[in-house]
C-alpha positions in Angstrom: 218.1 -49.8 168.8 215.0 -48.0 167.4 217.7 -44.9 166.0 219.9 -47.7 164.9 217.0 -49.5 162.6 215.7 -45.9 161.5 219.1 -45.1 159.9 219.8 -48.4 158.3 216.4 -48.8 156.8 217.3 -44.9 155.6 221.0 -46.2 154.1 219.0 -49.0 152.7 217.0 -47.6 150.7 219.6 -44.6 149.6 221.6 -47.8 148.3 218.8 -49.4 146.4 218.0 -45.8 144.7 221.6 -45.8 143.7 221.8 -49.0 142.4 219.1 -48.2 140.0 220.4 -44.9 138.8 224.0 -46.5 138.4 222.4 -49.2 136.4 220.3 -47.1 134.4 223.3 -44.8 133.3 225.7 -47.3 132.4 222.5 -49.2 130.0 222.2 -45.6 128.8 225.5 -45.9 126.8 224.7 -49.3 125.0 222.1 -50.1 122.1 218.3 -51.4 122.4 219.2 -54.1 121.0 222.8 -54.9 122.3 221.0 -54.8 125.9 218.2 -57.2 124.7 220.5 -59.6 123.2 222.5 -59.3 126.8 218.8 -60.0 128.3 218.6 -57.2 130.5 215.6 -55.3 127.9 212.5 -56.4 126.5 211.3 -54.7 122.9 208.9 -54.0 121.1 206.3 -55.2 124.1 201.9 -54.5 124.1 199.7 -54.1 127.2 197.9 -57.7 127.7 195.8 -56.8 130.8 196.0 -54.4 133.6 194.1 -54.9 136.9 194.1 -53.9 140.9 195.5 -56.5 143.0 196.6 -56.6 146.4 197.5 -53.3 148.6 196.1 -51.0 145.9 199.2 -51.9 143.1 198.5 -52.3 139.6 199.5 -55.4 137.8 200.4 -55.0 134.3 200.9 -57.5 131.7 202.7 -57.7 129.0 203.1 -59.5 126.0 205.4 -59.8 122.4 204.0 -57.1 120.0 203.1 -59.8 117.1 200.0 -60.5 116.0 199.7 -64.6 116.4 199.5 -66.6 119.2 202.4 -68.3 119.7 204.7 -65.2 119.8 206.8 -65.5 122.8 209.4 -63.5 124.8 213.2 -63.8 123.2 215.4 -65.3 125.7 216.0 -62.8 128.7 217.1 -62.7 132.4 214.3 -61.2 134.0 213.1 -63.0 137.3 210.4 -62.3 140.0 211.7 -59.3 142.4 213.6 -57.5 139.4 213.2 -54.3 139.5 211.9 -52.5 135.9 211.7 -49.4 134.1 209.2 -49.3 131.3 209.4 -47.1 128.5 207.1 -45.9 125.9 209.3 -47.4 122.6 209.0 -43.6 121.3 210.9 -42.1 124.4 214.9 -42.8 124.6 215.6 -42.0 128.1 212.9 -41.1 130.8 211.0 -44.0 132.1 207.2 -44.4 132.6 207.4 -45.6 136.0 209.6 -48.3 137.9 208.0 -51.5 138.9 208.5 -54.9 140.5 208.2 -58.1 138.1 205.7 -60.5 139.6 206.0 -63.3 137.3 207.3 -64.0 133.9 206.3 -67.2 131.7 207.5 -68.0 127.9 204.5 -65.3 126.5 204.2 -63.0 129.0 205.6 -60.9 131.9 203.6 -59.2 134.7 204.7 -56.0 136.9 203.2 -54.3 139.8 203.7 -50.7 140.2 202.7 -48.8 143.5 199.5 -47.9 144.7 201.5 -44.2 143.8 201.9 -45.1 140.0 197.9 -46.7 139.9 196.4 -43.1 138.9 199.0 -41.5 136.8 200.2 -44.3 135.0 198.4 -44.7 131.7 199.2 -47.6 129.5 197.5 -48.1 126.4 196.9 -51.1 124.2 197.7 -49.2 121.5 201.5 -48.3 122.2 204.3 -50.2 122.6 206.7 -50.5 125.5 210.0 -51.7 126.4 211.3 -52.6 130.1 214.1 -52.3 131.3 216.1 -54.5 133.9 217.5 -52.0 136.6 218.0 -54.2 139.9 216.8 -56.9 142.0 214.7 -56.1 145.0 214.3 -59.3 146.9 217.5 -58.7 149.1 216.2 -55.5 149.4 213.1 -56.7 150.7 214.8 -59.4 153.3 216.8 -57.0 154.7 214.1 -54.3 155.3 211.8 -57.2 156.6 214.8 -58.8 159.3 215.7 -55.1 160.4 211.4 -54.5 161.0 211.2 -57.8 163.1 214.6 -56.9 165.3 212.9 -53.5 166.1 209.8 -55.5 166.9 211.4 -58.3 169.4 211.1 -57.5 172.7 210.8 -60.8 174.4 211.9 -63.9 173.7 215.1 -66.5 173.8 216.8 -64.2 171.4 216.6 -61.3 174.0 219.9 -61.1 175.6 222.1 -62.5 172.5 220.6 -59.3 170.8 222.0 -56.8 173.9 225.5 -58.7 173.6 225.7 -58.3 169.9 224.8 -54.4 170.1 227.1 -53.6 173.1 224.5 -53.4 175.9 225.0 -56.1 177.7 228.7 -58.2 178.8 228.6 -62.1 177.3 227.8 -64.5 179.7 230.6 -66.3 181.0 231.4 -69.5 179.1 229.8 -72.9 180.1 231.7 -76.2 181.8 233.6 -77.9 179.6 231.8 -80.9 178.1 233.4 -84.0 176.8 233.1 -83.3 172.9 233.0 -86.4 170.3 234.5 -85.2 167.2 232.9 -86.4 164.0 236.0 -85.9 162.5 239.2 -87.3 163.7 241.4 -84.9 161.4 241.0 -81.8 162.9 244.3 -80.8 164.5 244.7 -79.4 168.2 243.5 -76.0 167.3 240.9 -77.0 165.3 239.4 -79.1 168.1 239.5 -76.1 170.8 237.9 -74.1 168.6 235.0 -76.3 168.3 235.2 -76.6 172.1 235.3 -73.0 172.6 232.4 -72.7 170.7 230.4 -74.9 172.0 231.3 -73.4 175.6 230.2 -70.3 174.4 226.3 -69.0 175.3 225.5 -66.6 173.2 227.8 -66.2 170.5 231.5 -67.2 169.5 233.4 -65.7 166.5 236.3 -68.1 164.9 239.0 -66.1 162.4 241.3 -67.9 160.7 242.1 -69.4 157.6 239.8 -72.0 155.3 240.6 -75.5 156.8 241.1 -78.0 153.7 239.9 -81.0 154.9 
């Protein structure tokens, strides 16, 4: 189990460092401002604030480069868990530093870079920046998180479902039959032993066949 988790947490993040790269060269070939009216870039952007916030990360703010207050961000698809590049508005290709966006309102939009990017990452008031949409990392995170907590259970009521699924252990052998009131009185013959079967079943039943209409 532990060599299992090891490699797909390894393949995991190899596909998330792909899907980044392959996103960035494909933008590569399109203009500033095609890509910002598409949503996926924001121009022309200032440093609001930067601070420290939890685990050491730095948490960047940024606003429209306009001098009046009600400036506000044209209309985008950026989200919480997208992944960023930002860009000094003077360099074409090679980004800053990736980050994660932690929130974005009408005005603003906030990203936390790694405790890795705190010290070398110098943002100034004075320049202005782009960012760049690249990916989303909240599947990424699930994943990684439900792989961490498998490799972590030991004990409990999920035990021995866990050895059939990976092959160390043989299914148990199905339950009695039950007297089963269907809540639907459509289902055909083979519809209703396969919700028998599966109810029968004690760890785990697997049911292939077409979608049923009704």
């Amino acid at each position: 189990m532990e060599e299992f988790i090891k490699t797909q947490l390894e393949l995991l993040k190899e596909e998330r460092e792909a899907e980044i790269e392959e996103t960035r060269t494909w933008q590569e070939n399109i203009s500033l401002k095609e890509l910002q009216r598409k949503g996926v870039c924001l121009l022309k952007l200032q440093v609001a604030n930067q601070k420290t916030g939890l685990y050491g990360r730095l948490l960047v703010t940024f606003t429209p480069r306009k001098y009046d207050s009600v400036a506000v961000l044209p209309s985008n698809c950026f989200g919480s868990g997208d992944i960023v590049g930002v860009y000094e508005s003077s360099s074409p290709s090679e980004p800053l530093a990736t980050g994660i966006v932690s929130g974005v309102t009408q005005k603003v939009i906030s990203v936390a870079f790694d405790e890795s990017h705190s010290d070398a990452l110098n943002l100034s008031g004075d320049n202005t920046y782009r960012l760049l949409k690249l990916a989303n990392d909240v599947t990424y995170k699930r994943i990684k998180k439900a792989l961490i907590t498998l490799n972590q259970y030991h004990t409990g009521p999920a035990t021995h479902m866990i050895d059939v699924l990976f092959g160390s252990s043989e299914p148990s052998s199905a339950g009695l039959a039950r007297p089963v009131e269907f809540l639907n009185p459509s289902l055909d013959d083979s519809q209703k032993d396969a919700v028998v079967f599966s109810l029968n079943q004690r760890e785990v039943a697997i049911i292939h066949g077409p979608p049923w209409h009704r």
